[in-house]
C-alpha positions in Angstrom: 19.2 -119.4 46.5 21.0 -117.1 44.3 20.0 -118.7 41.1 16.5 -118.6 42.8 16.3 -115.0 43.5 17.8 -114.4 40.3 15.0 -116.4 38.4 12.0 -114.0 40.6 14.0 -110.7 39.2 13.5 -111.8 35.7 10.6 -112.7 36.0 9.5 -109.4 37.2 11.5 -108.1 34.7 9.8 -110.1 31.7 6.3 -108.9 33.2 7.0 -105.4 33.3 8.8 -105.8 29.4 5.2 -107.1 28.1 3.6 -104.6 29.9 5.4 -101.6 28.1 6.0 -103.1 24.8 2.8 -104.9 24.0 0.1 -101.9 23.9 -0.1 -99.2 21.5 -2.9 -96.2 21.8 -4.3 -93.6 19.5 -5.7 -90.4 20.0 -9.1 -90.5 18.0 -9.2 -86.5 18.4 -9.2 -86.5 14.3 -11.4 -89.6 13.5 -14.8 -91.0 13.8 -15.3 -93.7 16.6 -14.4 -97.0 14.9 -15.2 -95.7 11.6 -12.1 -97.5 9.3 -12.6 -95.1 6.6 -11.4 -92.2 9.9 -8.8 -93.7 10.7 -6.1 -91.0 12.5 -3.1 -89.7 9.7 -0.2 -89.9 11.1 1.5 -87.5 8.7 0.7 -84.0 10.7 2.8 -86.1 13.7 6.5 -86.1 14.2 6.8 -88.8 10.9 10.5 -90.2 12.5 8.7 -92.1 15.4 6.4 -94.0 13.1 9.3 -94.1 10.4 9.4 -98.2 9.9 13.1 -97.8 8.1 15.4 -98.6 10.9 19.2 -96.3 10.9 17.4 -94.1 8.4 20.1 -91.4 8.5 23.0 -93.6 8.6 23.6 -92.1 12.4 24.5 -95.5 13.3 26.5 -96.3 10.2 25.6 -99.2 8.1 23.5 -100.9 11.3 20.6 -102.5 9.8 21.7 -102.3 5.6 23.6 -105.0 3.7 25.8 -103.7 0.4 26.1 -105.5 -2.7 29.5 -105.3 -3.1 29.3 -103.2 -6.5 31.2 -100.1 -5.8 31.6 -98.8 -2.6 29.2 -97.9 0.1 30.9 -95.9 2.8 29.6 -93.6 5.8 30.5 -89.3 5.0 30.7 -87.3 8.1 30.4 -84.2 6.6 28.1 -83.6 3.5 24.4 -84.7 5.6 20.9 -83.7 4.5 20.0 -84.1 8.4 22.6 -85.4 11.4 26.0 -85.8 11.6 26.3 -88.8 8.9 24.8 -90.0 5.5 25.6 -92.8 2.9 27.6 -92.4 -0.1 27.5 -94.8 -2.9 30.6 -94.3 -5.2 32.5 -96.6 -8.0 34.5 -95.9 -11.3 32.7 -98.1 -13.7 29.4 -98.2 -15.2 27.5 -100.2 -12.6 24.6 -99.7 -10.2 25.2 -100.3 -6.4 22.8 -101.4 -4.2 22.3 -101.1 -0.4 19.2 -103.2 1.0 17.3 -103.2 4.5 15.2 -105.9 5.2 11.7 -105.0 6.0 10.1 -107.9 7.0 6.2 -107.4 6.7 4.0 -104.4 5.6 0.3 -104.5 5.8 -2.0 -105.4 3.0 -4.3 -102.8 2.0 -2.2 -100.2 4.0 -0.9 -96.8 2.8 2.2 -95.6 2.8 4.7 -92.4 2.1 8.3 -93.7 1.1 10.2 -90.2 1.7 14.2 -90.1 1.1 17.0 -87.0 1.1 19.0 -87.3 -2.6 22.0 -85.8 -3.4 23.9 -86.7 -6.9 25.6 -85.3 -9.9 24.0 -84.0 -13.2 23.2 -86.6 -15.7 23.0 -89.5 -12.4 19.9 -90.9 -11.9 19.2 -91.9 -8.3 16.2 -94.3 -7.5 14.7 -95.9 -3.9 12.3 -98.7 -4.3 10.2 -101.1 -2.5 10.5 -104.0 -3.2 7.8 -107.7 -2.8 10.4 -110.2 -2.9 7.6 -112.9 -2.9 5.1 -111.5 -4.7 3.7 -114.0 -8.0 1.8 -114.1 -11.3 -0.9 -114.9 -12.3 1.0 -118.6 -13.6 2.1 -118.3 -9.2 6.0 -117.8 -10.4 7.5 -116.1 -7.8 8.8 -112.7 -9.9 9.3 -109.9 -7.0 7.0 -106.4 -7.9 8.7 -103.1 -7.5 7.8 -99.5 -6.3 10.1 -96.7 -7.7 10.9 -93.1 -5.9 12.4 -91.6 -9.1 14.0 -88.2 -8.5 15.4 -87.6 -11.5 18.8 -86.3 -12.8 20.6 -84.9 -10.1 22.1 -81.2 -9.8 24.6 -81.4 -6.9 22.1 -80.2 -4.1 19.9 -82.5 -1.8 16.5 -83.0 -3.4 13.3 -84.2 -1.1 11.6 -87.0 -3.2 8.5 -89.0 -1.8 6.3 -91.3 -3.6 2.8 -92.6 -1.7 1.9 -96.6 -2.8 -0.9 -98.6 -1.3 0.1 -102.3 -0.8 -1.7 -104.6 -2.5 -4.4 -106.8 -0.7 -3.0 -109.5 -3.0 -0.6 -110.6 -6.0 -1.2 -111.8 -9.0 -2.1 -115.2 -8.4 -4.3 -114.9 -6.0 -2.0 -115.2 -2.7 -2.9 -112.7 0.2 0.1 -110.1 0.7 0.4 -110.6 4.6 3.1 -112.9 4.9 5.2 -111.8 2.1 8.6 -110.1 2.8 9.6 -107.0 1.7 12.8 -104.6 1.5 14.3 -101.2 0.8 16.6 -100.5 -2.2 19.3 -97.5 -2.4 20.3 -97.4 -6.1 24.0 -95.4 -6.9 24.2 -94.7 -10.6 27.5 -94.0 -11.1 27.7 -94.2 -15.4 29.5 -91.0 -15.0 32.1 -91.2 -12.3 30.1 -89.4 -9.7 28.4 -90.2 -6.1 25.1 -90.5 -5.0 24.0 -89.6 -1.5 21.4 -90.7 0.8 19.7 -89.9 3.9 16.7 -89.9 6.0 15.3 -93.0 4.2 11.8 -93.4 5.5 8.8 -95.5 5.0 5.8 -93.8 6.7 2.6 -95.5 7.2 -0.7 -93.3 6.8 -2.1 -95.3 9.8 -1.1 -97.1 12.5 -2.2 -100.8 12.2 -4.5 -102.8 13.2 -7.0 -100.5 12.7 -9.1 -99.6 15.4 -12.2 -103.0 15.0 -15.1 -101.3 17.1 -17.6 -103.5 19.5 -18.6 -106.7 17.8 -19.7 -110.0 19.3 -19.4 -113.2 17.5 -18.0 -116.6 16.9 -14.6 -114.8 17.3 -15.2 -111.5 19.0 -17.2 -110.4 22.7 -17.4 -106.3 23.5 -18.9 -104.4 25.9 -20.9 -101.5 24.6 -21.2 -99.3 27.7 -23.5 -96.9 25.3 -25.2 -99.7 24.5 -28.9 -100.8 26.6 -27.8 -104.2 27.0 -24.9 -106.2 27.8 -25.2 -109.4 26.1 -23.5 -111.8 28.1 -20.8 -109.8 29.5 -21.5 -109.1 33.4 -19.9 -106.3 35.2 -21.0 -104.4 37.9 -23.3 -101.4 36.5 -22.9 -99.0 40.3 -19.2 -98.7 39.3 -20.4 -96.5 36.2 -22.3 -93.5 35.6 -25.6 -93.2 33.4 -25.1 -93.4 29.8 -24.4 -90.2 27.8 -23.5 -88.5 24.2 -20.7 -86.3 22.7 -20.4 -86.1 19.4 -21.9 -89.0 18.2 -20.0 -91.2 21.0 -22.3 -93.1 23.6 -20.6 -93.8 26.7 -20.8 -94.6 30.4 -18.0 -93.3 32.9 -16.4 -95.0 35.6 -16.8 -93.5 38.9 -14.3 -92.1 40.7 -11.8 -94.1 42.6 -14.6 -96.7 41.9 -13.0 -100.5 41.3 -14.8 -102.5 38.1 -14.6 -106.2 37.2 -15.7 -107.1 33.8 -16.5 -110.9 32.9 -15.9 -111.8 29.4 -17.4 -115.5 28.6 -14.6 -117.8 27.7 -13.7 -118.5 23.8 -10.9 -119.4 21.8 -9.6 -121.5 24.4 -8.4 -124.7 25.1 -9.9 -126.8 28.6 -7.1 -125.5 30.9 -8.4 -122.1 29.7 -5.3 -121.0 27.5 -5.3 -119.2 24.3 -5.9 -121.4 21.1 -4.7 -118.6 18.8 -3.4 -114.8 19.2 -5.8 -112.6 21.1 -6.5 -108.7 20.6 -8.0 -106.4 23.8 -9.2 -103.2 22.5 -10.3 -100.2 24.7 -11.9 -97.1 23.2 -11.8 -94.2 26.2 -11.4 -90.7 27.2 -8.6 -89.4 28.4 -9.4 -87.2 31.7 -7.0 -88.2 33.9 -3.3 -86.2 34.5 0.1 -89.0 34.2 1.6 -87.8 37.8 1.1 -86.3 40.9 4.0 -85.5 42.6 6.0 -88.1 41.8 3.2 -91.0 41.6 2.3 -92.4 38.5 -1.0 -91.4 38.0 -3.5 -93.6 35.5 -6.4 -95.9 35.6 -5.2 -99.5 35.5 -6.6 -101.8 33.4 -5.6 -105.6 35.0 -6.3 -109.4 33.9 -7.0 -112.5 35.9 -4.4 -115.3 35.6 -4.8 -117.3 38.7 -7.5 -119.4 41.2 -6.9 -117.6 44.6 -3.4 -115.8 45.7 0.0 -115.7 44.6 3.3 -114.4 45.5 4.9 -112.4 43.1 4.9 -109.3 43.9 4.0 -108.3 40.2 0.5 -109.2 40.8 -1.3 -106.3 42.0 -4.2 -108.2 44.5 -2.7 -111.8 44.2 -4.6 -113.0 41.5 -4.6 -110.2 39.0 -1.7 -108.8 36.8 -1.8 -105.3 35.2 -2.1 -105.6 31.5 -2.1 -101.8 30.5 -2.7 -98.2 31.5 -5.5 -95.4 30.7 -5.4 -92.4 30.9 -2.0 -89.7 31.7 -2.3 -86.3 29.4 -5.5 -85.5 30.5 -6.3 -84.0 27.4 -9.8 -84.6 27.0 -9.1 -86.5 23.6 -11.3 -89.5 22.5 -8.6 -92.8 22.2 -8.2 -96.1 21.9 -5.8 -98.6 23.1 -4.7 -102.0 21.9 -2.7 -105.0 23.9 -1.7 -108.3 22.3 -1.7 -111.6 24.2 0.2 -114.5 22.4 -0.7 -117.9 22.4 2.1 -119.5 25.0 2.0 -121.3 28.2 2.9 -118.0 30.2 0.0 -115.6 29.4 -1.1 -112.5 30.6 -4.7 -113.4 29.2 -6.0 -116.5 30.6 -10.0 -118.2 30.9 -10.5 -118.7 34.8 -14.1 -120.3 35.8 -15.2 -120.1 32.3 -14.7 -116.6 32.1 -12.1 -113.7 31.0 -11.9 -111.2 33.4 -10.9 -107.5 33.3 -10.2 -105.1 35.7 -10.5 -101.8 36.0 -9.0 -99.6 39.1 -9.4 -95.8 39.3 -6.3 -93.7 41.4 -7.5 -94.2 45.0 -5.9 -91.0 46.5 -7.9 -88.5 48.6 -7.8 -85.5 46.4 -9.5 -87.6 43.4 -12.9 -87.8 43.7 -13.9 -86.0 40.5 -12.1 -88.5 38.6 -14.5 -89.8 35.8 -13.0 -92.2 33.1 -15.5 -92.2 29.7 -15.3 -95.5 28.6 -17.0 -96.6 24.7 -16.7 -100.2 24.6 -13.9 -102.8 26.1 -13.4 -105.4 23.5 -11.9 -108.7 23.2 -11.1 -111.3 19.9 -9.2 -113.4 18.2 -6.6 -113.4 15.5 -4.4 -115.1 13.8 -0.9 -116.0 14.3 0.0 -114.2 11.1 -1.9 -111.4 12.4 0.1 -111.5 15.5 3.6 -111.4 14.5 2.6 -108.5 11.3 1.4 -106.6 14.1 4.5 -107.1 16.8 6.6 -106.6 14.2 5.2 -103.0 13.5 4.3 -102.4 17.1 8.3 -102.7 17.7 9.2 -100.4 14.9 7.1 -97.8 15.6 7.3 -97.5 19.5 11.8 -97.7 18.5 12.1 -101.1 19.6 15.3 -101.9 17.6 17.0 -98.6 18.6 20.5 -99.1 18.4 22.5 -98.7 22.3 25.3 -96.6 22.0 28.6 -98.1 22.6 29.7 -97.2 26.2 33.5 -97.6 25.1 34.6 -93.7 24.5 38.1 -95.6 22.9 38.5 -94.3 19.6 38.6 -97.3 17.1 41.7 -98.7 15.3 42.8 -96.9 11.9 41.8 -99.5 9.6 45.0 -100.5 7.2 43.5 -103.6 5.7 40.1 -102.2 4.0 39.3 -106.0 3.7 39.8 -107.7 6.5 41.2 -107.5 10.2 41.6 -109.6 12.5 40.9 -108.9 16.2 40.0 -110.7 19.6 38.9 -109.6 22.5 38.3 -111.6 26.5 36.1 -114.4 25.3 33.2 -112.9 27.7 33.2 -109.7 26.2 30.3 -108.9 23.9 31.2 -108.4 20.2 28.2 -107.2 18.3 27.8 -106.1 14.4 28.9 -102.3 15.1 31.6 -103.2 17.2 34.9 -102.2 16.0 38.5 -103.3 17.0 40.7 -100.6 19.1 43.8 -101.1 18.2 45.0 -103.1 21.6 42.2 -105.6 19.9 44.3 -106.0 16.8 46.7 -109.1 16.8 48.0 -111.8 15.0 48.4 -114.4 17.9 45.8 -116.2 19.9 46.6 -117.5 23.2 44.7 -119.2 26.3 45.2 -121.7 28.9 43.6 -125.1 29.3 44.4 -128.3 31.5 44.6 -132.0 30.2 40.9 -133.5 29.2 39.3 -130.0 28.9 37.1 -128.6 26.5 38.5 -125.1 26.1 36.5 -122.6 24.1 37.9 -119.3 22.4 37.3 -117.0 19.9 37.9 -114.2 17.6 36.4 -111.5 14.9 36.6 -110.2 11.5 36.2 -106.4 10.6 36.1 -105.2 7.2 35.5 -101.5 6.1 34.4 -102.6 2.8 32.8 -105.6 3.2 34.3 -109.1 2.5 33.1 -112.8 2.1 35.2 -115.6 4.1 35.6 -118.4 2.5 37.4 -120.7 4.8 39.1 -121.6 8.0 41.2 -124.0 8.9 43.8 -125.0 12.2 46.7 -126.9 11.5 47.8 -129.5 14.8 49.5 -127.8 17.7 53.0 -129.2 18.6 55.0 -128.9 21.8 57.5 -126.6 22.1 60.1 -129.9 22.9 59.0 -132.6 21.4 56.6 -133.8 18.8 53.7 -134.3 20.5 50.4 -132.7 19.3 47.2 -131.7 19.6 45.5 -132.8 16.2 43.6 -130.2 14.5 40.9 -133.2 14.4 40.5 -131.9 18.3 39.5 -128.3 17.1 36.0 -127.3 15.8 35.2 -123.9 13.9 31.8 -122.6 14.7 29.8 -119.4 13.4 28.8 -117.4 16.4 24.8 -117.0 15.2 23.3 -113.6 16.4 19.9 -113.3 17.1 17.4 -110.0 18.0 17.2 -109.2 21.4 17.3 -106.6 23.7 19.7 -105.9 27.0 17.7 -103.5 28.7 14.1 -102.9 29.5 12.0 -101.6 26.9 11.2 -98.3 26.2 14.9 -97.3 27.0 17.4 -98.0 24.1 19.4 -101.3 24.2 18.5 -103.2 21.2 21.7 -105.5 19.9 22.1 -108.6 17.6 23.8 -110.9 20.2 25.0 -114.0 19.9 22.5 -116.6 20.3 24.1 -120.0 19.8 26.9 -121.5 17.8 26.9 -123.7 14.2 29.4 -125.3 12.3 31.5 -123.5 10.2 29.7 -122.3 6.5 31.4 -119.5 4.4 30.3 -116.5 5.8 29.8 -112.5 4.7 30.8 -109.6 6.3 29.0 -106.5 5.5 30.7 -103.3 5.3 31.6 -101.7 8.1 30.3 -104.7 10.2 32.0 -107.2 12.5 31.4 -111.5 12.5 32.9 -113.1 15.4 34.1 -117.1 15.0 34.1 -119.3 18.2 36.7 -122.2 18.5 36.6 -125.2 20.7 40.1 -127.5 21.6 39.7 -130.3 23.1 42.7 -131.1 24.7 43.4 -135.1 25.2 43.8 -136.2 29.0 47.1 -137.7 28.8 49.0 -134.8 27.1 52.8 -133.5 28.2 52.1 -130.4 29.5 53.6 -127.2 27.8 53.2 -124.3 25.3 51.4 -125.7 21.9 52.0 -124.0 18.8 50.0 -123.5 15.6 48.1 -121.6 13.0 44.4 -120.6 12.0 44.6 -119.8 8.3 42.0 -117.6 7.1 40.7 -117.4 3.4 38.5 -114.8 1.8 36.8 -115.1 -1.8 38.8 -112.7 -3.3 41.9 -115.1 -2.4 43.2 -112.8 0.3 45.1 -115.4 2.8 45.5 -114.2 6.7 47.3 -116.5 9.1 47.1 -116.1 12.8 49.5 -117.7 15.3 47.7 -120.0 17.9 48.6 -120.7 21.1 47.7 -122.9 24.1 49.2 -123.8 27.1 48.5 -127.1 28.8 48.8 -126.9 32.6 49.9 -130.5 34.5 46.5 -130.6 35.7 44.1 -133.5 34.7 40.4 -132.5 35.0 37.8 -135.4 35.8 34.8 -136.6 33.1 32.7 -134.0 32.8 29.9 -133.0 30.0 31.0 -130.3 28.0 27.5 -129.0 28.0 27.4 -129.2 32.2 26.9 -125.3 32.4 25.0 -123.9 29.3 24.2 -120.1 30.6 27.6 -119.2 31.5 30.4 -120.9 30.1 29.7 -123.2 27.2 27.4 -121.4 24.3 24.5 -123.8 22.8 25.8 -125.7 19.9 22.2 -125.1 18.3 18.7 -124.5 19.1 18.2 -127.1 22.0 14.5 -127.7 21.9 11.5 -126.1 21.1 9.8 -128.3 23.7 10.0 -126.3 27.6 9.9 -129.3 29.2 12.9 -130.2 27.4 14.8 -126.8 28.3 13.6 -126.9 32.1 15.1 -130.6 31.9 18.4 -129.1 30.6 18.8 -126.2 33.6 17.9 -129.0 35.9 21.1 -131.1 35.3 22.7 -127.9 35.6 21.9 -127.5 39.2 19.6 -124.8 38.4 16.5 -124.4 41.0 13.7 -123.7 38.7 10.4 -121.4 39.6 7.6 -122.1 37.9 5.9 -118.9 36.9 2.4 -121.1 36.2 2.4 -123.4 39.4 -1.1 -125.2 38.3 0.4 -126.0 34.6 1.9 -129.2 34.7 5.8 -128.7 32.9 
């Protein structure tokens, strides 16, 4: 039952993450309807919340950038354009360092500012670029295409440089833009023995994307056109909404107050158990007349979606069968908006063909004290598009709305002083996160690795690296473990190196910050970087052979880095007189035993996998077969 109850409160959990992080509005108080050539400019707004660079003042150190290793790339505290912190990028020779972030996608056809704080020397030259690592020629060799900021020769004080670029609809050969991948460059000239500083790094697009599309009905598109005379073949229910009327250009009808409004889209782009077949878009162009709170009830029109034939349990679901998709309404500034939500294509949707039909919901606040409530409503639209489409715009959603905003480490212990630039060496309690920013305290610190483990077992344990300046290791390996008494040993053949692979998630409900790179599974062993600044934890596994003298086992994991530094750390492991029975190693994946890789994409396959475990599985979809 507790595994049960547990399974309801994520599940609750997941629904209300959706809700929040898959819908983005506009305020269309500066632009045409669905005019594309109106879109809103973002750059009279506060430019940081649509800033795509993530750590763009180095506030969070060197989260999110990756050094070449040329020179020295190092955090000041002291000499900031903006903040508390900015990055320095210092050598002795003649060479050009380079500090990257990884972009991912930006938008064909879209504009951008890319806006960066300089400080260097006279005679430096200090560049940022953009950089198309896949874009190609006209003979489709894949030769990367550059944008410069170029400030100049420096002069000792912070200059503001910006350049604005338009990203090309396609490259040279031919090949559409969208899925290429793109990055930040920090360029530190240091030809004469100087520094260059950086900060507020910033990428700012002139609009937010997708654009807003406007009613259409096609092949791929249905809308409602409440300005419109007809309907087409989208039925709702014309007594919840006023007569038709015109502002500016803008015919509309308004729903009534604390009026309820079901609107039937017919089903397309869908399969016969009325799922998505591709990536769908819902697009809402409306007024905003209605105040966020009163008191201390939230206070918005409610925009839901049909998921299920008759009632269900979850107490997410507003009526039984409906599931609230996204909000209208809350300044109550009389501006003219619209508001997107993405569904993805996956067996858990939020957007789902019952009878034949998409159905929307629309519920007015239903308090006493509301009934001059009107909601102007344009047109409700729904289409299709692409996967592509779908993960270029998650991927911006997320950086715009601050997604991948750092969490602050809770641990007020003030780190380790670093003697070893290089490399060092900590552990901590094997269930105690390590992510990328962590950094040892100096209890962390050791050279000797101990734990406990009883004959047949499987024990798991692991460590970290930390380097200030960055390093590369090159290998690791255990020597055998011998008895303090006798000769007997535990063969290093019985111990397995892994890389402890992070992936991007978050740890707390979205919009609050608690964004980390945690670690996702385990892999074998491959040479591995550390980037400056940065921690890389290592996970070993022992397993310990059933008929083994019990007693304190000895030995050591050496520790190589490309530069030949060698590191050697005592291990230790105690073997209790204690013989466990057969069991899988994998027989509890959550908690104790980390995936070796990616199980399987297939969910039955997963579900399969928790059932072994003596998980009781819920079903969030009881009429899908799993």
């Amino acid at each position: 039952m507790r595994f049960t109850r547990a399974i309801y409160r994520i599940q609750i959990l997941l629904l209300s993450l959706i809700f929040f992080v898959s819908t983005i509005e506009i305020d269309l108080s500066s632009a045409a309807s669905y005019d594309n050539s109106n879109e809103i400019n973002l750059e009279t707004s506060a430019t940081q919340k649509f800033n795509i660079v993530l750590n763009p003042g180095f506030e969070n150190d060197l989260s999110f950038w990756q050094s070449a290793n040329i020179g020295t790339a190092s955090i000041e505290n002291s000499s900031s354009y903006d903040g508390s912190k900015c990055i320095k990028l210092s050598g002795t020779t003649a060479k050009m360092n380079v500090v990257t972030q990884n972009l991912e996608v930006l938008i064909p056809g879209q504009e951008y500012t890319l806006k960066a704080a300089i400080k260097t020397a006279p005679g430096n030259i200090s560049k940022v670029s953009l950089h198309d690592k896949y874009w190609k020629n006209s003979s489709e060799i894949m030769v990367g295409k550059t944008y410069f900021i170029d400030c100049g020769p420096g002069d000792d004080n912070w200059q503001w440089c910006e350049e604005k670029l338009k990203i090309p609809l396609v490259d040279d050969s031919g090949e559409s833009t969208l899925k290429h991948l793109w990055e930040v460059n920090l360029y530190g000239d240091y030809s004469e023995g100087e520094a260059t500083y950086y900060d507020n790094i910033e990428i700012v697009p002139k609009n937010i994307f997708y654009p807003q599309f406007g009613p259409e009905n096609s092949q791929y598109a249905k809308s409602l056109d409440l300005g419109a005379n007809e309907a087409r073949d989208i039925r709702y229910s014309t007594l919840s909404f006023t007569e038709i009327k015109n502002e500016n250009g803008i015919s509309y009808r308004s729903v009534k107050p604390r009026s309820t409004c079901d609107v039937e889209f017919p089903a397309f782009n869908t399969d016969d158990t009325g799922l998505l077949e591709s990536p769908m878009l819902l697009e809402i162009c409306y007024k905003d007349t209605i105040s966020g709170f009163t008191t201390d009830k939230p206070h918005r029109a409610i925009c839901s979606s049909r998921l299920y034939e008759g009632e269900r349990v979850l107490q997410s679901i507003r009526d039984g069968s409906f599931c609230p998709i996204l909000a209208l309404g809350g300044k109550n500034d009389d501006q003219w908006k619209y508001v997107q939500r993405l569904f993805p294509k996956n067996r858990f949707p939020l957007l789902r063909s019952i009878d034949n039909k998409f159905t929307i919901k629309i519920e007015m606040p239903n308090e006493s004290n509301e009934d001059s409530i009107l909601l102007p409503i344009d047109y409700i639209s729904l289409r299709a598009i692409t996967e592509e489409e779908y993960q270029v715009y998650k991927e911006y959603q997320r950086r715009l709305q601050g997604f991948y905003e750092v969490l602050p480490d809770v641990n007020t212990d003030k780190p380790a002083s670093v003697t070893n630039p290089e490399l060092v060496v900590y552990s901590k309690d094997t269930m105690a996160p390590i992510y990328k920013e962590t950094k040892p305290l100096s209890v962390d610190i050791t050279d000797k690795i101990s734990t406990i483990a009883a004959n047949g077992e499987v024990e798991s344990l692991s460590f970290a690296f930390y380097s200030k300046n960055g390093a590369e290791i090159s290998s690791i390996n255990v020597t055998d473990l011998y008895n303090d008494y006798d000769d007997e040993k535990i063969s290093s053949e019985n111990i397995t190196i892994y890389n402890v692979i992070r992936d991007k998630k978050r740890i707390y409900p979205y919009p609050s910050k608690g964004f980390r790179e945690i670690g996702d599974r385990l892999e074998k062993f491959t040479p591995t970087k550390v980037q400056p600044d940065t921690s890389e934890q290592v996970w070993l596994k022992c397993k310990v052979p059933s008929q083994l003298t019990p007693g304190i086992y000895h030995g050591f994991i050496e520790i190589c880095t490309a530069t030949n530094l060698r590191k050697d750390i005592e291990l230790e492991l105690m073997v209790f007189p204690v013989k466990l029975t057969d069991q899988s190693e994998t027989l509890n994946p959550v908690y104790f035993n980390p995936y070796l890789e990616k199980y399987s994409k297939i969910f039955s396959d997963l579900i399969e996998l928790y059932r072994e475990s003596g998980l009781d599985i819920i079903y969030p979809l009881t009429d899908i077969a799993v």
